[in-house]
N, C-alpha and C positions, 0 to 999 in steps of 0.2 A: 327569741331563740338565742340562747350562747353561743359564741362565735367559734369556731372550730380553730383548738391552737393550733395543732397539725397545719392546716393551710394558709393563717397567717405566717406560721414559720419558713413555708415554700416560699409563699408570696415575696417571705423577707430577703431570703436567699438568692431569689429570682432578679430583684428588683438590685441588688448587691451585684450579683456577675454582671449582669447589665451595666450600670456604669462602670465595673472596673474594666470592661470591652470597649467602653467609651473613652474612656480617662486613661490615659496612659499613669505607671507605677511611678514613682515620686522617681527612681533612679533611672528610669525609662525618658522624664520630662527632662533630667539634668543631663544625659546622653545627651540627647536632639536639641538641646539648647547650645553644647559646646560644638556638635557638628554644625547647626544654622550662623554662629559667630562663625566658626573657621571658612563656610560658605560664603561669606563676604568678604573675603579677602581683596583685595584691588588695587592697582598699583600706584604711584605718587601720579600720573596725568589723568588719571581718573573717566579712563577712556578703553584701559585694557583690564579685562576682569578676572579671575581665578575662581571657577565653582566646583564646590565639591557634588556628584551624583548622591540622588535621595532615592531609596527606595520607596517607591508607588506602586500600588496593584499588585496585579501573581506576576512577578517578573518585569515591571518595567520600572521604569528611571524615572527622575524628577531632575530642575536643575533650577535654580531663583536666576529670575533675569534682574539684573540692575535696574534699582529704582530711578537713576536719572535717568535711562534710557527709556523706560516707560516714561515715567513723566515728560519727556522730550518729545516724545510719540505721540501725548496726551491717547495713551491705550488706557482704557478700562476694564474689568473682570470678565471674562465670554469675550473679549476681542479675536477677533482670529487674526494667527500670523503666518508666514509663509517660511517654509522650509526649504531650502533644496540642496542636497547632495553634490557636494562639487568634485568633478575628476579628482583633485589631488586629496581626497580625504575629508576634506572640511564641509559644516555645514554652514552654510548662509541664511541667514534669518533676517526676513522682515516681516513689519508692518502691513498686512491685508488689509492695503486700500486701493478703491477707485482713484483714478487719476484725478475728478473731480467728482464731487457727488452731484447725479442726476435732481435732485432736490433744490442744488447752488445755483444763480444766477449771478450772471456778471452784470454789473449795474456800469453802464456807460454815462457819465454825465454831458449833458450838451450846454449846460448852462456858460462855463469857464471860457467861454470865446474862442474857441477852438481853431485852430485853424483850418486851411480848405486839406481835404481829403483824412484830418485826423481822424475822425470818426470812423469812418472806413478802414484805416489803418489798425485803430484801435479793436477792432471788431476782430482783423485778421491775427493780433497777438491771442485774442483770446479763444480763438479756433484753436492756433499753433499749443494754446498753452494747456486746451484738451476742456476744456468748459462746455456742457449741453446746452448752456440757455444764457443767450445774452438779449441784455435790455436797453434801447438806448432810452433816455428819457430825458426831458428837459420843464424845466419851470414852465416857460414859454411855449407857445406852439413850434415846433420843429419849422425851419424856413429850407425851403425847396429845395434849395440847395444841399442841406444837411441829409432829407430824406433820400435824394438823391443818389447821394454818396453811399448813403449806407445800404443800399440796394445795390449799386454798382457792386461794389467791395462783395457783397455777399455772393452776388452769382459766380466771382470768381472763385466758390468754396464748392468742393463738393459733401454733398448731404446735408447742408443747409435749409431752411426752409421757414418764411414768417409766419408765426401761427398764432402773430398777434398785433392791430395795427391802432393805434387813434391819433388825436392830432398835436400830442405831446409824448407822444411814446411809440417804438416795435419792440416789440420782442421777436425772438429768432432762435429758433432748436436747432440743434445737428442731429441727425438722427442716426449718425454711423455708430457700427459695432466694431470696435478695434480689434477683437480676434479676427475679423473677416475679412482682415484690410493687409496680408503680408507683404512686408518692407520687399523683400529680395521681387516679389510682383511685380508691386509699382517700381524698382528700379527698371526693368524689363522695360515697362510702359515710357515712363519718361526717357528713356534711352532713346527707345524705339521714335515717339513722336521727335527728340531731336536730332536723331540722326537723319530724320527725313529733312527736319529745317535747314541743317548742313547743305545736304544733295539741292533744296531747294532754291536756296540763294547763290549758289555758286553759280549754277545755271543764272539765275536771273541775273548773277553781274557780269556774267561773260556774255549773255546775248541776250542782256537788255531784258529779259524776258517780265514784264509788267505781272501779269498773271499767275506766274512762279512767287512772286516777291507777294504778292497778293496771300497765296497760299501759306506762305510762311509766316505771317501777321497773322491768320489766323489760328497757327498752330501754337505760336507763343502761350495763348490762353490757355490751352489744354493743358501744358508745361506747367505753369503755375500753378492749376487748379491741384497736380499731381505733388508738386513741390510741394506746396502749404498742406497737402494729407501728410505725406513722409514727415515733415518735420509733428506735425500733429500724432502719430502713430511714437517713432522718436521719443518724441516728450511724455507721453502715455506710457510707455514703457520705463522710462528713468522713474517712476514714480510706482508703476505698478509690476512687482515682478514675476507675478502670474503671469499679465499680458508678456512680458520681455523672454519669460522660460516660452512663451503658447509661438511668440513669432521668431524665434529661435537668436535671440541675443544671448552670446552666450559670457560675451565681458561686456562691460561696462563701456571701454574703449569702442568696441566696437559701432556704439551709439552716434560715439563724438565724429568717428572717421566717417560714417554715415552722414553725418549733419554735413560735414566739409562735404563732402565728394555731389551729393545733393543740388549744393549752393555752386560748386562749381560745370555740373550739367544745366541749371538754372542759366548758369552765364552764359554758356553756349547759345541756349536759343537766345537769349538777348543779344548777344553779338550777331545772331542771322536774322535778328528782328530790326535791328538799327541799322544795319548794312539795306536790310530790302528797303526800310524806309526811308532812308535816303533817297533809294535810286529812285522810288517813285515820285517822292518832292522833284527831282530831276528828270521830270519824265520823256526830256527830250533828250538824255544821254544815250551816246551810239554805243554802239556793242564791240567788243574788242577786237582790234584787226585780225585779218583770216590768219595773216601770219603767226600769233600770238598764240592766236585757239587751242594747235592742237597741244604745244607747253601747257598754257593753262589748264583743259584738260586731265593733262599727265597728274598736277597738282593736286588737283581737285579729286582726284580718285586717289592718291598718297594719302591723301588727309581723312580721307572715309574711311579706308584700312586702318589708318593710326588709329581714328576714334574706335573703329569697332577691335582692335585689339587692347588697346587700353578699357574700353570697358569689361572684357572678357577676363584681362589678367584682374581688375581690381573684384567681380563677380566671384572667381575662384582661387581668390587667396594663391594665386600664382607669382611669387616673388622673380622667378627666372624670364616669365614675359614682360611683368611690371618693367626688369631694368633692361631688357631689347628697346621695349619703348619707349622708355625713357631717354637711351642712345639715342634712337631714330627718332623721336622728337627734335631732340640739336641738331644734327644731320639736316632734317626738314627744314628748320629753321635758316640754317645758314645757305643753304638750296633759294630760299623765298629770297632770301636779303640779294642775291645776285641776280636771281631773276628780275627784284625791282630795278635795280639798276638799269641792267638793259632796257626796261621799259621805258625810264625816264628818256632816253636816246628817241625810243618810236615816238612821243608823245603822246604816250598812251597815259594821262593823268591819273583815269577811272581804276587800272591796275594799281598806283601808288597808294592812293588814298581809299579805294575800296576792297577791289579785292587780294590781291597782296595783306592788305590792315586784318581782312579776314582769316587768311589762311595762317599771318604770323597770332592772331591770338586763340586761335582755337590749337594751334600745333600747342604754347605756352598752357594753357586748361587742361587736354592732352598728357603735360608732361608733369603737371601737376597733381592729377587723378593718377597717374605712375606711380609717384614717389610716395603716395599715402597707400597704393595699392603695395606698392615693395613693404614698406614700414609695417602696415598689419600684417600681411606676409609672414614676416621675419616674428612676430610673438604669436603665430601658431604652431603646434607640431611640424616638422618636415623631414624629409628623409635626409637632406644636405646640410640641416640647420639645428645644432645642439647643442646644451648652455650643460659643460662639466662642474662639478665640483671640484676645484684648485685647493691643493695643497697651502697654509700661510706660507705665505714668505718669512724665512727665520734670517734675520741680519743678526749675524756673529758680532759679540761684546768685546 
């Protein structure tokens, strides 16, 4: 049967509109070729970019991210990235990624000779550094002391757990969700647990009290285990800033002041942890004379105020409490140094060397978590605290 012209001629027409809907018109291609050069523009450090908007879709925009920046990222095509709207206008863009991929192991070697407690040390960077699975392994069979170690270290982590053991190898998961875990929480918590180690050792250097000192040794741990989450949560978020927008970091800065202020409650319980363990190597040391008590006393509740108002002004971005306390930190300070004095008169040693050494370095930690609480303070909104726009200065010719 002869082919009907008629509908080859459609067919031709058809098959025509169709690529030229596909194919952009020859002055259409040399348009979008001078707009995609002008879209690269970039400047001599090759770190700040200039893009022109593309028209995409009914109504929306397009914009070319810089090639090295992708290749830096090592992102490829369907990568997802992170958006976020920031108070002054600007948009922030990153990299959607996990802090580490649940897939990764951190492979620990034990072979290199390590020394005692490396291994365990090693294990706690790689908690802090946000890793779900670490491996220790060694050529050799692991020697007791090494497995040891690596047990020890581990139950000081919370959500740890071996889910795999032989006689040259552990493995070790974390099984925490970092949305689940908010920083401003755990500061609560480890405040909380060391403000009790404070109250705890004081008592126990003022009246001896063995059982007090007892308590507070064992509080230390819970300290730590809080410590190494925070900086693990911390570190999760510098890297991911979904987690960092979900547990409400809203600069960058604020991560770093976090770390310090951390490390500096961390010291605290260490200071009422070395103070109790002293006293109890010394467990025949007498208790402060009555005279002394109710000073000491006085002190001892000065110092519980400071801590719980320094942690309150650095909580609430409170710059006007930060620098009360940070006064009354010096004040206290100069307070402790007179009161040793006089003690050295009673021969009262245990005040010089213990608790006095107590009160003057937790007032100093105190006055430190201040000065980092004023400082963040001061780069938030406030009603007292305003950065104007100043006129140049014009120096006449």
């Amino acid at each position: 049967m002869p082919e009907d012209p008629t509908v080859n001629r459609e067919e031709k027409e058809n098959r025509k509109k169709k690529k030229e809907s596909v194919e952009p018109r020859k002055e259409d291609r040399n348009a979008e070729s001078v707009e995609m050069e002008e879209a690269y523009i970039e400047t001599a450090d090759q770190r700040s970019f200039e893009r022109i908007l593309q028209r995409s879709g009914r109504g929306s925009v397009a914009v070319i991210l810089p090639r090295s920046w992708v290749d830096k990222g090592a992102l490829k095509v369907h990568d997802r990235i992170f958006l976020k709207w920031e108070q002054d206008g600007s948009l922030k863009l990153d990299p959607l990624r996990r802090a580490q991929d649940e897939n990764t192991i951190f492979i620990i070697d034990a072979n290199h000779g390590k020394p005692a407690h490396c291994l365990g040390r090693t294990l706690i960077s790689a908690y802090i550094e946000g890793y779900s699975a670490v491996k220790i392994t060694s050529g050799n069979e692991l020697t007791k002391e090494q497995h040891e170690d690596v047990i020890a270290h581990a139950s000081k982590l919370i959500g740890l757990a071996v889910v795999g053991e032989g006689l040259n190898s552990v493995i070790i998961r974390c099984y925490l969700d970092p949305l689940k875990n908010d920083i401003s929480q755990l500061f609560v918590r480890i405040y909380s647990l060391s403000s009790a180690m404070v109250r705890l050792s004081l008592d126990a250097l003022m009246n001896s009290n063995l059982d007090a000192a007892d308590r507070v040794k064992n509080l230390d741990g819970e300290v730590d285990k809080i410590y190494y989450l925070i900086l693990r949560q911390l570190f999760t978020a510098l890297r991911n800033p979904i987690i960092a927008d979900s547990l409400k970091i809203e600069r960058p800065l604020n991560i770093v002041s976090d770390r310090a202020v951390a490390q500096m409650i961390e010291d605290i319980g260490d200071t009422c942890h070395n103070a109790c363990t002293k006293l109890i190597t010394f467990a025949q040391t007498p208790a402060l004379p009555k005279e002394l008590l109710p000073k000491a006393q006085e002190f001892s509740e000065r110092i519980c105020q400071l801590y719980d108002r320094t942690f309150r002004a650095y909580s609430l971005s409170d710059y006007k409490s930060a620098n009360n306390v940070i006064d009354d930190c010096r004040a206290f300070e100069i307070a402790v140094e007179e009161f040793e004095r006089s003690t050295v008169e009673n021969g009262a040693s245990i005040l010089k060397y213990a608790f006095t050494t107590e009160l003057e370095l937790l007032a100093r930690q105190c006055r430190s978590i201040a000065e980092i609480a004023f400082n963040r303070a001061i780069g938030v909104d406030s009603e007292d605290v305003r950065i104007e726009d100043k006129e140049p200065i014009r120096i006449a010719s």
